[in-house]
C-alpha positions in Angstrom: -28.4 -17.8 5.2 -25.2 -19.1 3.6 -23.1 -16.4 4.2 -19.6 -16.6 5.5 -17.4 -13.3 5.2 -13.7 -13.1 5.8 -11.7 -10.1 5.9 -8.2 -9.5 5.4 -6.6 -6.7 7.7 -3.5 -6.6 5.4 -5.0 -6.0 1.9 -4.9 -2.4 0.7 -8.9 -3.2 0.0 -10.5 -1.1 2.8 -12.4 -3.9 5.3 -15.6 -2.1 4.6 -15.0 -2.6 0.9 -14.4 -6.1 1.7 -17.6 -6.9 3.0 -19.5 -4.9 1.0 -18.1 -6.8 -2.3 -18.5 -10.2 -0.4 -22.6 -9.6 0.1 -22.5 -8.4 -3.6 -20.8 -11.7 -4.8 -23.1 -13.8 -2.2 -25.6 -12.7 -3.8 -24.9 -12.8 -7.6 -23.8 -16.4 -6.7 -27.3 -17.0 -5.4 -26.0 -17.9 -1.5 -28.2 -15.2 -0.8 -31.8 -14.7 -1.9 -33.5 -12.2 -1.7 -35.3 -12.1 1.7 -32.5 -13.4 3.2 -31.4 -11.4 6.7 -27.9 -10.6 7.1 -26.5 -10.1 10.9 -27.2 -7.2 12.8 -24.3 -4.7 12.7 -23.2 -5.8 15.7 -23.0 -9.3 15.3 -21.4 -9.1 12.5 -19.1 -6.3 13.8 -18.5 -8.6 17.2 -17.8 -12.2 14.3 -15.2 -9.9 12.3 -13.3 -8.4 15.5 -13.8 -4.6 13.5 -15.5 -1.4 14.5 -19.4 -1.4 14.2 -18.9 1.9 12.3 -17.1 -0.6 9.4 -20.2 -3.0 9.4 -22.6 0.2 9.5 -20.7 1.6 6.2 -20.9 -1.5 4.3 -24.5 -1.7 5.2 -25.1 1.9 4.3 -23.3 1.7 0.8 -25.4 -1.4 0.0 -28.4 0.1 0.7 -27.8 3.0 -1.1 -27.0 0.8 -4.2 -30.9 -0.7 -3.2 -29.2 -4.3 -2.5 -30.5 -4.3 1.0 -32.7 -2.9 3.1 -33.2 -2.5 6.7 -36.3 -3.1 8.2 -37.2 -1.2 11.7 -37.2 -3.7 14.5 -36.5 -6.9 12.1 -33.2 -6.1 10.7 -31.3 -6.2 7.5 -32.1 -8.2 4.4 -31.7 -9.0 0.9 -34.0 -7.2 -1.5 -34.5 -6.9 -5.5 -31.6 -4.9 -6.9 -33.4 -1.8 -8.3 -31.6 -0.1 -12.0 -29.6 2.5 -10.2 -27.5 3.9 -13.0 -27.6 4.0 -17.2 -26.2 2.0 -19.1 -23.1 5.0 -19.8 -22.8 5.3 -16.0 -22.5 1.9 -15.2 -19.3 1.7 -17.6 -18.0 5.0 -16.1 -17.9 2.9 -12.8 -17.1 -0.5 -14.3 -13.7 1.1 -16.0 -11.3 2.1 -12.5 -12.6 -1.8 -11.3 -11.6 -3.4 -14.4 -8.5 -1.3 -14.3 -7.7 -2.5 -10.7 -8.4 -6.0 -11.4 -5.7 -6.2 -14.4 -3.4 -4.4 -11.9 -3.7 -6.4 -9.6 -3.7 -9.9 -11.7 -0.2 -7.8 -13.6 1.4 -7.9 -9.8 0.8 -11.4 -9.0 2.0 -12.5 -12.5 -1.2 -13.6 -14.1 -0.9 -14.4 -17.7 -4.2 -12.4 -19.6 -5.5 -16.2 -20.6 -5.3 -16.9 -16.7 -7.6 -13.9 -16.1 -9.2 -14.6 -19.0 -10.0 -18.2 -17.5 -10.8 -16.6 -14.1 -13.2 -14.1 -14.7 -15.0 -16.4 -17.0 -15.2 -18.9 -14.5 -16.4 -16.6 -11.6 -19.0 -15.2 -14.1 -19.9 -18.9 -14.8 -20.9 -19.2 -10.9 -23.4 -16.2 -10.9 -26.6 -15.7 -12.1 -27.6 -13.0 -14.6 -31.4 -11.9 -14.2 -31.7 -10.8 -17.9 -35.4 -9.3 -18.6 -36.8 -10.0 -22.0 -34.7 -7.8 -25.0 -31.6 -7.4 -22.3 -29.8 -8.4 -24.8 -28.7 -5.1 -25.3 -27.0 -4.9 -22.4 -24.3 -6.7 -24.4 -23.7 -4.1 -26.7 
């Protein structure tokens, strides 16, 4: 397992947030697998110095979103991401992110080709599982 989370106490980004957007990125990067385990609540509680209630949230909005499940007695791991929302959904949700992430590039002075540059290089270093005809996904 290749996974290495660091938190930031002093970001306005809640720490549960943090983490839960870390495994998501570890995973779309391909340093997790599906099948991979991620640390037990604890452990990973006890590595970041939080509350296990943080690491249990994370966990519990991840699973929700079907990006992991926890097995009884074996622990927590990586599984296929299953379609949770249409297409119109999804772009309901993707809209306050995008919002939030040309906010936040606007405070730290990035220029829009610096973002530009950025995002495309970030989406350069994941890996889209596209099923046959997903092309329409790029409407």
């Amino acid at each position: 397992m290749n996974l290495s989370i660091a938190i930031n106490t002093g970001s306005a980004t809640p720490i549960y947030k943090q983490i839960t957007d870390q495994v998501r990125l570890a995973v779309a990067t391909r340093k997790l697998a599906v099948g991979d385990q991620l640390p037990s609540v604890r452990a990973l509680a006890e590595e970041l110095v939080v509350n296990p209630n943080t690491v249990a949230r994370a966990y519990t909005d991840l699973a929700r979103e079907g990006l992991i499940e926890s097995r009884a007695g074996r622990g927590v791991f990586v599984t296929r991401k299953r379609k949770m929302f249409t297409r119109e959904e999804g772009r309901r949700r993707l809209e306050p992110l995008l919002e939030g992430l040309i906010g936040e590039a606007m405070v730290m002075d990035f220029t829009q080709e610096e973002l530009r540059d950025a995002f495309e290089k970030k989406l350069s270093q994941c890996q889209w599982n596209f099923k046959k005809g997903a092309d329409a996904n790029h409407e």
